[in-house]
C-alpha positions, 0 to 999 in steps of 0.5 A, a space after each residue: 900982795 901976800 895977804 891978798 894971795 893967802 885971802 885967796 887960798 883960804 878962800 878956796 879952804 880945802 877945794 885947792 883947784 890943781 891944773 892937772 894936765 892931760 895928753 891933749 893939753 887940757 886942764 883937768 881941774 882937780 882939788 887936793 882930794 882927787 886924782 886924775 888923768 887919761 887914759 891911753 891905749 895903743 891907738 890913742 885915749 880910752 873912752 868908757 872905761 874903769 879906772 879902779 882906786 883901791 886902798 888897804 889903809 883905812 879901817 876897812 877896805 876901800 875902792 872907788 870906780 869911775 869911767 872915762 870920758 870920751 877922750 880917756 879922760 877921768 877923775 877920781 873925787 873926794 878920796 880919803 886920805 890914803 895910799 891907792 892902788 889903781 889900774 885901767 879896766 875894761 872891755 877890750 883891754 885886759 887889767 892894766 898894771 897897778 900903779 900907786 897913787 895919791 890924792 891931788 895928783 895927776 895920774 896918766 895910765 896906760 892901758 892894755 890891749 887884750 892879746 886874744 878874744 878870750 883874754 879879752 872875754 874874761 872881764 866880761 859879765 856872768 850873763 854873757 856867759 851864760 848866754 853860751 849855755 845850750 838850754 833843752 829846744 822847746 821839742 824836748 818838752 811833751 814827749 819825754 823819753 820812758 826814763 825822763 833822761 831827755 827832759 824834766 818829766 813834769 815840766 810841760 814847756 821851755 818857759 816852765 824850765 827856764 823859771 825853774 833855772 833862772 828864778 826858781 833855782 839856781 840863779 835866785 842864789 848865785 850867778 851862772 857864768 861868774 869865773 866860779 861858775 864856768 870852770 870846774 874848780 881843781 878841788 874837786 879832784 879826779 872825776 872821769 868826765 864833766 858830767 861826774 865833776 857836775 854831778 859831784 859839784 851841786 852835792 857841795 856843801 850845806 846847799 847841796 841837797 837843795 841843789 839836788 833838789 833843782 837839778 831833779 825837777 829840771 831832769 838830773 840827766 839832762 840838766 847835767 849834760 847841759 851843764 857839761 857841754 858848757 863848761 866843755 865848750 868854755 874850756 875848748 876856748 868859745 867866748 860870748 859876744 863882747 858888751 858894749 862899753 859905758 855911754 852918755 850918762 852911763 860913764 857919770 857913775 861913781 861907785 864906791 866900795 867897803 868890805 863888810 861882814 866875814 868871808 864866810 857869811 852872804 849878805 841878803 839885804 842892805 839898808 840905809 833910810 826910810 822907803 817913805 822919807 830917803 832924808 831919814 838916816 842922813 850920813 848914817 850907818 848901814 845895816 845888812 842881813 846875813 840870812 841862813 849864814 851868820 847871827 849877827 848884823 853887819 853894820 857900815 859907816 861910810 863916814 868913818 870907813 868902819 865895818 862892825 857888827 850887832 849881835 842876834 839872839 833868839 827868844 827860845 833857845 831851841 830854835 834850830 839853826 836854818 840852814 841844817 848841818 846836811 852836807 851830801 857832799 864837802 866843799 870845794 872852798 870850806 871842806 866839811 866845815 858846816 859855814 851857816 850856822 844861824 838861827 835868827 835867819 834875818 832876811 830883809 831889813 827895813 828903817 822905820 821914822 825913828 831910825 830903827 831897824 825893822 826885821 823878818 827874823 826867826 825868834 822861836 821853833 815854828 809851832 805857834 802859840 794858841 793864840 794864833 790856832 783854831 779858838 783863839 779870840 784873835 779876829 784873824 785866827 778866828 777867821 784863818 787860824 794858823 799853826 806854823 811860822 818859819 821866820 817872825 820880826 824883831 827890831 832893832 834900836 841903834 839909839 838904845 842898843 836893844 833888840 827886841 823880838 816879836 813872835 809872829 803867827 804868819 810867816 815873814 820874808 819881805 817887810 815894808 812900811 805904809 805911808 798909813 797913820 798906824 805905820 802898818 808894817 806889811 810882809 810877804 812870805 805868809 803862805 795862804 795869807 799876808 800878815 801885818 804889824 800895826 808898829 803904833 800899837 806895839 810901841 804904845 802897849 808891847 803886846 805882839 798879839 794884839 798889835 798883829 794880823 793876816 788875811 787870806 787873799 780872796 778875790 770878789 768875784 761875785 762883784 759886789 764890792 765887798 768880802 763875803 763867803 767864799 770858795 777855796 781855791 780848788 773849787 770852781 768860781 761860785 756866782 754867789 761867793 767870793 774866791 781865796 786865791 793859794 798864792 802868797 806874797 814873795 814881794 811886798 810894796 804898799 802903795 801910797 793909795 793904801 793898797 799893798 802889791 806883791 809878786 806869786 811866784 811860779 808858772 806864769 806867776 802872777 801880781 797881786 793888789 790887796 785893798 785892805 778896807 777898815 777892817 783888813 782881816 774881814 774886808 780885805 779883798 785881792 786882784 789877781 794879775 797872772 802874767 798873760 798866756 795865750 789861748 794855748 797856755 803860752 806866755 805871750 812875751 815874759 814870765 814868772 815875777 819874782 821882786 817887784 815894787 810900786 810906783 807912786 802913780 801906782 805902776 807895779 814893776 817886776 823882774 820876770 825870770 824870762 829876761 824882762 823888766 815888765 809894768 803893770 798899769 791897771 789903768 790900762 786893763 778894759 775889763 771889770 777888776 772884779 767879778 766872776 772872769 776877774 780871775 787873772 787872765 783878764 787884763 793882758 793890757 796892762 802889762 808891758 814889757 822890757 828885754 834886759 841888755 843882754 844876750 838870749 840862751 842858745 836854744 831860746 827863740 822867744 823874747 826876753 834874755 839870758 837875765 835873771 834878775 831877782 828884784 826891781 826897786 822904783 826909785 819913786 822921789 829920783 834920788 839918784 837923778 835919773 827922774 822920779 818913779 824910775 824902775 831899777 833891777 838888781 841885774 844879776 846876770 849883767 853884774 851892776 844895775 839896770 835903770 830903765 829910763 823913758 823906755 831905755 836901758 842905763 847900766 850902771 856897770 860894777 867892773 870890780 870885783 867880778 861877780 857883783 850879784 844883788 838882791 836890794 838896793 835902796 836910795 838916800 838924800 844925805 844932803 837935799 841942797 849938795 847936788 850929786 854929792 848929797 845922794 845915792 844908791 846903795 846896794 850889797 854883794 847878795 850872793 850865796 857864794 862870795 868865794 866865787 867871786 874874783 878873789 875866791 875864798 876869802 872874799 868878802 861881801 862889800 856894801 856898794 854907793 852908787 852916785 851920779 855926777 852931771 859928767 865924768 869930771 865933776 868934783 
């Protein structure tokens, strides 16, 4: 009998099962790694909300985060070993006290009610906050008053001001309605009214003259009473309507959470695997990018629980620092300490087949080399030279530990990997051309002049099929000659046709499809997709993209700065791609459009909502398991993220710490034959301004898995 049962226990190896109880006398069969248990408020258990596990004994701070079932059950799974803190979070309810836990224990909890609609609202979303905010009616806009105080004098509709907020402005930073956001912080001192303290408060720091900048084009008095008013009411005591609780496959998220990088830096971008093959850098490290703020990359394993860094250099010793040592006025957070001080001022990250990490990286002062200007032998200087580049590439080996520069004559923001026989690295943030690096001749020869290229984006209207002389952008459409568009790329996604997509920012903002041909920098050639307008020149339902990606059946996806998710199908489009109308308007077909689960802004009576998303990303081979080629913004406004299945919303929620605001995320199989447990999302805390976040100062950027398990108590 006693080797029969120690066979038994060693079969089950370190999955011991332990029949955890709960209140309704059900069995919650959890394993020695787990913690488990119900929730229960004052009218019975608790269903969709967060149970949160935080510990401070591993080598970097880590939390995980469930949801309930629709019997308050919940379950915690493969825990490291540690000491937790964990506690009842959700909708209608305010932050229960912590209790402590361990692994492989029951663990009931007790949650409780919110006193008051406030108590209760302080939990919820920065996006249902700023749905309270009063924007200008679309009255306000055509007859500005003689000073310009009533509205922006040189924005003509509602929909051209909301971009400038929502995408073009404040929101592509930072969230509006985070804790940090909707009260006016006490450091600022004695000001004599709201509108001072809004005055005083976007002078702060080393944004604040590019915050002034913004609040002049939406019109500096206007804009600053509209902000006043909010806050006023906020503190008056109004709250916005409730969200509604985690449903269905919504409470089968399992998000877990490290600490990584310096209270001082802002993450922009995170990455773990190759875009083209998520089984590349199985288990492995993440790496992130720290933009304007800080010259080294944060590193995470989430094997071991580490947070590292690897340092960033330059090539020319003169580069500048990005982000200037301006400061109109000292911080309420860091006072006049200057907090950004990088210049390598890396953006994005990618991987590449080998494991390496490709990046759009400052190496030198912008002035160009001669081979890139008017003279130069290069065939795309030849054709379109260039004298200037902001930001170029570097890449970085983690097997080798070297990082290597490359000196661009374009300029880079965005980069992405074709599924092409040279491993073209393409990139967005050109300006007036889209520039590529063909990583297969580098690597064979180390010559950055050779193994580059750009092209300008010209349209064929004459129809012919192929590139020939063209018009400039200024010039009316010449039946003869081709068209250069002005737009460059924000977003970049080569297709796997070989086509390469992108987002034109601005009003109505546009996509564009660039067929690169044999020989890109002469024959390839662009379709321009503007955002539909109708005969007056007012969009038809969203507006203005900003990132976007590409299915594999060759659907573009874009966040719209009008509350959307839009799809583009070029399928769909009933006229000529080319030829002279071919310049934007001519195929409103093929777009469609999705609100995001959110409120609309007072003021606003169009469709859409108070969301502001900055990317979309397809997961284009289902890694997380929602289906393949399913679109999934980074929802800024409605802190988590938002998958848009089968034409309806899954939102995946991040409840702690309030505030969650990304920019990318990206999806990796770790183990193709583990189930739920072999993949996930991963994603990065991306705002400009961590210190509004729950916590305040001292706040860190945290690297985010987001996992998908068949139901709230899978193991």
């Amino acid at each position: 009998m006693t080797a029969l049962l120690s066979r038994a226990v060693l079969t089950l190896g370190c999955a011991v099962l332990i029949g955890a109880r709960d209140l309704a006398g059900q069995a919650i069969a959890i394993d020695t790694d787990d913690i488990a248990g119900v929730v229960t408020g004052p009218h019975g258990p608790e269903a969709g909300v967060w149970v949160i596990a935080e510990t401070r004994d591993l080598p970097t701070k880590f939390v995980r985060i469930v949801v309930t079932d629709d019997q308050g059950r919940y379950l915690l799974p493969d825990l490291p070993n540690a000491t937790y803190s964990v506690w009842v979070r959700g909708y209608g309810l305010i932050d229960a006290p912590k209790v402590s836990g361990q692994p492989g224990k029951l663990l009931n909890l007790t949650a409780v009610a919110a006193p008051t609609p406030r108590a209760a609202a302080h939990y919820y979303p920065a996006g249902y906050w700023f749905s309270l905010m009063h924007v200008p009616t679309k009255g306000e806009f055509g007859a500005p008053g003689a000073d310009g105080s009533e509205t922006a004098p040189n924005v003509h509709s509602q929909a051209e001001w909301l971009r400038i907020l929502k995408s073009g402005g404040c929101w592509s930073c930072h969230q509006l309605g985070s804790l940090g956001t909707r009260e006016i912080p006490a450091a600022l001192g004695h000001v004599p009214s709201s509108v001072a303290a809004w005055d005083r408060r976007i002078q702060s720091g080393q944004a604040g003259g590019a915050m002034l900048g913004i609040v002049n084009q939406l019109g500096r008095n206007r804009a600053l009473a509209m902000f006043a008013d909010w806050t006023d009411r906020i503190a008056a005591g109004e709250v916005p309507p409730a969200p509604p609780r985690p449903q269905g496959v919504e409470r089968n998220v399992v998000i877990t959470e490290w600490d990584w990088a310096d209270p001082k830096a802002y993450l922009h971008d995170e990455v773990s695997t190759d875009r083209r093959n998520p089984t590349l850098n199985q288990n492995g490290s993440l790496y992130g990018s720290l933009e304007l703020s800080a010259d080294y990359l944060p590193v995470l394993d989430p094997v071991h629980n580490t947070a590292s860094r690897v340092p960033l250099t330059v090539r020319d010793p003169n580069t500048q620092a990005a982000a200037g040592t301006g400061m109109p006025q000292s911080s309420p957070y860091w006072g006049s300490e200057l907090i950004w001080t990088s210049k390598a001022n890396v953006h994005n990250p990618m991987f590449d087949e080998r494991g390496r990490v490709w990046l759009t990286a400052t190496v030198r002062p912008p002035e160009n080399p001669d081979f890139c200007k008017a003279g130069s032998t290069l065939l795309s200087a030849k054709l379109f030279p260039l004298n200037r580049a902001g930001r170029h590439l570097a890449v970085y080996d983690p097997q080798t530990r070297k990082l290597t520069h490359i000196s661009t004559c374009f300029s880079t923001h965005h980069l992405m990997f074709a599924e092409d026989s040279n491993r073209t690295l393409w990139t967005s943030g050109g300006g007036p051309v889209v520039g590529w690096l063909n990583t297969k001749l580098f690597d064979a020869t180390g010559d950055e002049e050779r193994s580059q290229g750009w092209t300008a984006l010209i349209l064929d209207t004459n129809g012919n099929g192929v590139r020939d002389d063209y018009v400039e952008p200024d010039q009316p459409v010449d039946p003869s000659k081709d068209k250069r568009i002005a737009g460059g790329l924000y977003a970049v996604a080569p297709a796997p046709d070989g086509s390469v997509w992108g987002t034109i920012l601005g009003f109505p903002g546009a996509i564009v499809r660039l067929v690169p041909g044999p020989n890109p920098p002469q024959t390839a050639l662009a379709e321009l997709y503007e955002l539909p307008l109708d005969k007056s020149g007012t969009p038809v339902a969203g507006f203005s993209p900003r990132g976007g990606d590409v299915a594999r059946d060759g659907v573009y996806w874009t966040a719209l700065a009008s509350g959307h998710l839009a799809s583009f199908d070029r399928r769909k489009c009933k006229r000529p791609l080319n030829g002279p109308t071919a310049t934007g308007q001519h195929c409103p077909e093929g777009w469609t459009f999705y609100p995001e689960p959110l409120p609309q802004l007072q003021g606003v009576t169009d469709p859409g909502s108070a969301g502001a998303s900055y990317y979309t990303w397809v997961d284009q081979f289902g890694v997380l398991g929602l289906g393949k080629n399913v679109p999934i913004k980074t929802s800024n406004a409605a802190e988590g993220l938002l998958a848009l299945v089968d034409g309806k919303w899954v939102v995946l929620r991040v409840p702690y710490p309030q505030g969650f605001y990304t920019k990318w995320l990206d999806g990796r199989i770790d183990d193709p034959n583990a189930g739920w447990k072999g993949r996930e999302l991963w994603a990065t805390v991306s705002t400009r301004a961590p210190f509004h976040m729950e916590g305040g100062r001292g706040t860190t950027s945290k690297v985010l898995e987001f996992q998908l398990r068949p139901d709230p108590l899978a193991r």
